[in-house]
FIMAR-599357 format. One record per residue (C-alpha): y, z, x. Coordinates in steps of 0.1 Angstrom, whole numbers, padded with zeros to 4 digits, always signed. Layout:
N
YZX
...
//
This chain:
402
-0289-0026-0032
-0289-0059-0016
-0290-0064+0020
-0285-0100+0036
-0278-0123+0066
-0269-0154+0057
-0268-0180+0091
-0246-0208+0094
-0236-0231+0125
-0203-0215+0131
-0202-0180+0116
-0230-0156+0105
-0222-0137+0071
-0239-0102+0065
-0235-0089+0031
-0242-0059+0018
-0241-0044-0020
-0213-0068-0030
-0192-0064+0003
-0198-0089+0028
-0181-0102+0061
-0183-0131+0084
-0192-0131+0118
-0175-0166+0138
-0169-0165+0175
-0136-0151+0173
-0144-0124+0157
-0170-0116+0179
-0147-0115+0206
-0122-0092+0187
-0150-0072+0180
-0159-0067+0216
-0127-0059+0227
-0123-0032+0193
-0154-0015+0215
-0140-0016+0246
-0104+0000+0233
-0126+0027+0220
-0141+0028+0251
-0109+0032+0273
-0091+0058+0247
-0121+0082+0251
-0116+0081+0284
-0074+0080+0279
-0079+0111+0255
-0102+0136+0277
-0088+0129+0315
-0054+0123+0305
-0022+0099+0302
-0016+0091+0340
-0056+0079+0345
-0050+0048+0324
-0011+0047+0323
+0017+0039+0349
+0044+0062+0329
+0060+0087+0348
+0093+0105+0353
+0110+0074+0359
+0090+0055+0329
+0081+0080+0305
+0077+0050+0278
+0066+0018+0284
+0042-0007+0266
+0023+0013+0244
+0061+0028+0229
+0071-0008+0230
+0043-0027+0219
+0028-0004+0191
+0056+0018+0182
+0090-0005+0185
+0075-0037+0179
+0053-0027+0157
+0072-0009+0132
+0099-0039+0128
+0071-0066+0124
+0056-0045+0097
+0091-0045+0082
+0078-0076+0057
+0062-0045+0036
+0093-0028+0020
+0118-0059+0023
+0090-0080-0002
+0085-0046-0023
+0124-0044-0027
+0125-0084-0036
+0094-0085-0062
+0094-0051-0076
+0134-0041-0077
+0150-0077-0077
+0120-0092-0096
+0120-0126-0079
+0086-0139-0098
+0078-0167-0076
+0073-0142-0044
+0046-0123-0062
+0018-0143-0045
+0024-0127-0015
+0029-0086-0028
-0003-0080-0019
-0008-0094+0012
+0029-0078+0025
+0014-0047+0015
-0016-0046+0035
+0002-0061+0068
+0028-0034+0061
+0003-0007+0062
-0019-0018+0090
+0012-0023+0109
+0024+0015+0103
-0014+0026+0115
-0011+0004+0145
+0023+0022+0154
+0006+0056+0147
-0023+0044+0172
-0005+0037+0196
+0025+0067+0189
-0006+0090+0192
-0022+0076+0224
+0011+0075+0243
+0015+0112+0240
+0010+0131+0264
-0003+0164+0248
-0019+0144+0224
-0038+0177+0209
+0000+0189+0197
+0007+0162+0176
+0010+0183+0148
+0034+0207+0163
+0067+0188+0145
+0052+0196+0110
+0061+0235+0119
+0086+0227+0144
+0121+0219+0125
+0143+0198+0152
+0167+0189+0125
+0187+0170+0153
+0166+0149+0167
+0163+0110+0152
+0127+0113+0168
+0118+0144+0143
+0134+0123+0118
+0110+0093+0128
+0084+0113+0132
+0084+0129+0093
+0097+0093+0079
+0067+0073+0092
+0040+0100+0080
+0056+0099+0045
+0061+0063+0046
+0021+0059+0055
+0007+0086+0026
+0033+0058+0003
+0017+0027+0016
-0019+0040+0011
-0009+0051-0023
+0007+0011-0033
-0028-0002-0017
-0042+0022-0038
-0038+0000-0067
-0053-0029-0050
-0086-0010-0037
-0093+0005-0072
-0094-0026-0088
-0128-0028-0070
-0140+0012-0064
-0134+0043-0081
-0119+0022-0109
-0119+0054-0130
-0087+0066-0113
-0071+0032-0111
-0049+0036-0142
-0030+0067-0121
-0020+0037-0093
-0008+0015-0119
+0016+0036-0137
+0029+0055-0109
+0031+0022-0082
+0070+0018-0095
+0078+0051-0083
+0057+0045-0045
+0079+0009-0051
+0113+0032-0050
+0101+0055-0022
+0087+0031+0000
+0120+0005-0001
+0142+0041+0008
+0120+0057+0036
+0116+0027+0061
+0153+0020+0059
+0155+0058+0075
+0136+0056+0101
+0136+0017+0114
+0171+0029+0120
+0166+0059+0140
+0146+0041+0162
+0176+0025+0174
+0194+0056+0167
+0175+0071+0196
+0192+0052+0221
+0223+0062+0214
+0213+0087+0242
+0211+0060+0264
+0245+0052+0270
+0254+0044+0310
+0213+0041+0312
+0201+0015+0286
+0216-0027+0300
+0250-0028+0279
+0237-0060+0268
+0212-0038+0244
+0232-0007+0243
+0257-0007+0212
+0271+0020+0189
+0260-0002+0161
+0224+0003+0181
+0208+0015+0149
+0224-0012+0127
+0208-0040+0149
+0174-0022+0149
+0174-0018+0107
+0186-0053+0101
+0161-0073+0129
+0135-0052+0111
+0146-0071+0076
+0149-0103+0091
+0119-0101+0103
+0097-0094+0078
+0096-0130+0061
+0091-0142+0096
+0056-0124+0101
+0046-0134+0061
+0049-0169+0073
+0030-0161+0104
+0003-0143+0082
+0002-0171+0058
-0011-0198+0092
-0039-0165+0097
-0050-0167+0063
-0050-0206+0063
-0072-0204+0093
-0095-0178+0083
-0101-0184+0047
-0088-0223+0034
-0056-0203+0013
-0026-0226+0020
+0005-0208+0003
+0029-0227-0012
+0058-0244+0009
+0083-0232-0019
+0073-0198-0011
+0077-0199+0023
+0108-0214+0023
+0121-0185-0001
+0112-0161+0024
+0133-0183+0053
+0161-0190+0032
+0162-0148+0031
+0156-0141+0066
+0179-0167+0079
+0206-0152+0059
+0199-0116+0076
+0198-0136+0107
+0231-0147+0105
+0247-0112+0098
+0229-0102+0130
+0241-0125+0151
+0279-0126+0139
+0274-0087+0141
+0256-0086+0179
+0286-0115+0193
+0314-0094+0175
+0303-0062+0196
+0300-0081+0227
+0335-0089+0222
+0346-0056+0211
+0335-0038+0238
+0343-0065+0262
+0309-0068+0274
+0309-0109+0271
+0309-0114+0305
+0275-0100+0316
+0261-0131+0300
+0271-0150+0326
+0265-0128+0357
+0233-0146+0365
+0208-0114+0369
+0174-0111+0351
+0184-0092+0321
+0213-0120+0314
+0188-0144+0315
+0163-0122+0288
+0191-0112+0264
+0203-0152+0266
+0166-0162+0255
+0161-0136+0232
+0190-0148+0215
+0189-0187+0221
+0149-0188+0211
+0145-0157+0181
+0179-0161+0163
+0197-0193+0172
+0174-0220+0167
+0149-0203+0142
+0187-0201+0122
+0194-0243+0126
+0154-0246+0118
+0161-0226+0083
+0197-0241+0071
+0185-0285+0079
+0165-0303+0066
+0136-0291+0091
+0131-0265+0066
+0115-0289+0043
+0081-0295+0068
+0056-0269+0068
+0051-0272+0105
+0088-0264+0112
+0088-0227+0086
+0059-0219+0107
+0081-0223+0140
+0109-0203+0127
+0080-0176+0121
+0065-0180+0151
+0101-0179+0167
+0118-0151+0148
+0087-0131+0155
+0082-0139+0191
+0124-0129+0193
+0127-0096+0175
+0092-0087+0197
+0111-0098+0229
+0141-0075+0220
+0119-0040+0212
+0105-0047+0245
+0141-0054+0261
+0151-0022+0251
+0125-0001+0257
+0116-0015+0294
+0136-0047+0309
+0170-0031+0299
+0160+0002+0314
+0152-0013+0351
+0186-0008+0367
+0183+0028+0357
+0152+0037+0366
+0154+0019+0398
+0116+0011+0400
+0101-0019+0379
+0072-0006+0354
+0043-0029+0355
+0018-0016+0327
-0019-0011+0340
-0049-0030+0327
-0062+0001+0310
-0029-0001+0286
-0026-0038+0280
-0064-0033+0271
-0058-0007+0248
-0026-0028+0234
-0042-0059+0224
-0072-0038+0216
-0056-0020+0192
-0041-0054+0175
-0079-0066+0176
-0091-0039+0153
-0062-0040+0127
-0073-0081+0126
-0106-0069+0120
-0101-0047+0090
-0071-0070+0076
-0100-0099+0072
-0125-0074+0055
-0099-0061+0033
-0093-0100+0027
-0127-0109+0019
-0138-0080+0000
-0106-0072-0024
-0083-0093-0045
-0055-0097-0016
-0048-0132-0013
-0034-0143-0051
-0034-0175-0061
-0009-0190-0085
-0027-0188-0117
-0032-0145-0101
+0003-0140-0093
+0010-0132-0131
-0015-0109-0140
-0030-0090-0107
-0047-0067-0118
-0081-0083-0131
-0108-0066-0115
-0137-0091-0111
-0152-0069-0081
-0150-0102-0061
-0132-0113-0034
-0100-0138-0040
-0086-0164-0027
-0116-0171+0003
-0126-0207+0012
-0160-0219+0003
-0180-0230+0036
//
């Protein structure tokens, strides 16, 4: 056993039996605010939704369904679309990342359970639609999809984690990770649609802007298009937090893909507009004009000319279209779940502190375990890795020396 705290000017490292972590200011902070989530829940969990929540009759979901459970879902989305790239279309270059997609996939999924979880309101019955068959409801469907989906991405990490413990049983990942591969590129497709499904309910409620037929289309394909967004977003975190620069060519891959999707989206989104002659509540000047206009100008349109010019080429401009396409497809969950819903509900929602707490709160502790699993298994590959993953050195890969 060997215990040690090793001090340095801008982070503290405590290591322990060949696992270790560093302690910098940031994560301090992150850490803080992971204990005063837990903090807020208990109290969430024993006196009930409505002491930490403004949710009612009139806004039964609101930022915790948009944040954790909308947004969430679609920016993990990077998970499958990679899986189905590398490990059915076998494009060799984008193996670098497989691992990292993985984990941001899964930690994503557990941040939409979270925060699924907290926002119910009987939270003790979660369990009730394991017995209860509501074989018509996209919710029941969403609700079975994302539980199997989970068990599958635990299972593909499996492989990664056994590399370092209980090595014994890592043959069983490796032999059986192409059939997890096939299952978890079906299931998400399933359910990132019928969350968009779900407001098919919603016609005359939900802003015609947002409200479509083709609803659960625009949900499954912003949740493809996505992905590659947030890989290029994760690849800046790792370059901050541990020195690993990926490779422009990779990144660019990954644009090149999402920009295409992006382009289906929007021809899709303008041709339904027109269909259902709904054009002209672009221009009628109210509030939700102005958020569908910017979450279209600022998520699809430029991050689109950014991909297919020259821009492409400079790092500094793939990491916009990330930062972009990200920021957009976030901006649209939460256009559906609360702005396009104001008209209806005829009161404005306005989330209390004790839920943006527990929102970024949440986000703080999946940061938190996404950097130990960095620096204490072999997640970020390096070139010379990509080829042959599995070498089990029991140390971490890919971290900067300070």
């Amino acid at each position: 056993m060997d215990f040690n705290i090793e001090f340095k000017k801008w982070f503290i490292r405590i290591s322990y039996d060949h696992w270790s972590f560093r302690i910098t200011p940031l994560r301090f902070f992150l850490i803080l605010l992971s204990l005063l989530t837990a903090v807020v829940l208990v109290y969430r969990f024993a006196f009930g939704l409505q002491s930490v929540s403004n949710l009612n009759d009139q806004w039964p979901w609101g930022l915790w369904k948009g944040w954790a459970v909308f947004a969430g879902a679609a920016l993990a989305g990077g998970g499958y679309g990679t899986t189905f790239l590398v490990h059915i279309l076998h494009i060799e270059r984008l193996k670098l990342i497989s691992h990292r997609t993985l984990l941001i996939s899964l930690l994503g999924y557990t941040l939409m359970l979270v925060g699924l979880f907290t926002e119910i309101g009987r939270w003790f019955n979660f369990w009730r639609p394991y017995i209860s068959w509501g074989h018509e409801s996209a919710l029941f469907e969403v609700f079975w999809c994302v539980s199997l989906y989970f068990i599958i991405q635990v299972l593909e990490l499996g492989e990664i984690v056994t590399e370092k413990v209980f090595r014994q049983i890592h043959w069983f990942f490796v032999r059986f990770f192409p059939v997890f591969a096939v299952i978890g590129v079906m299931l998400p497709t399933l359910h990132q649609s019928s969350l968009g499904a779900i407001y098919l309910m919603t016609d005359g409620r939900l802003h015609p802007l947002w409200w479509s037929p083709l609803i659960f289309l625009f949900f499954l394909l912003s949740s493809l298009f996505v992905g590659p967004a947030m890989l290029v977003m994760e690849s800046v975190l790792v370059g901050f937090a541990f020195g690993h620069k990926t490779p422009n060519d990779v990144l660019k891959i990954l644009a090149r893909i999402g920009g295409g999707m992006m382009i289906l989206y929007l021809a899709l989104k303008i041709g339904d507009l027109v269909v259902h002659n709904e054009t002209g509540l672009l221009f009628e000047g109210s509030f939700e004009s102005y958020a569908f206009i910017a979450e279209h100008l600022f998520g699809i349109v430029i991050p689109i000319l950014i991909v297919f010019s020259p821009l492409i080429n400079y790092r500094g401009w793939i990491i916009t279209y990330g930062f972009l396409t990200s920021v957009g497809v976030f901006a649209n969950r939460m256009n559906v779940v609360i702005t396009g819903m104001i008209r209806d509900a005829g009161v404005i929602y306005y989330p209390t502190l004790c839920e943006v707490i527990i929102s970024f709160g949440l986000v703080s502790t999946v940061l938190l375990i996404y950097l130990f699993l960095c620096e204490n298994f072999n997640i970020l590959l390096k070139n010379n890795d990509s080829c042959n993953p599995n070498t089990a050195d029991g140390k971490p890969h890919g971290i900067a020396e300070k």
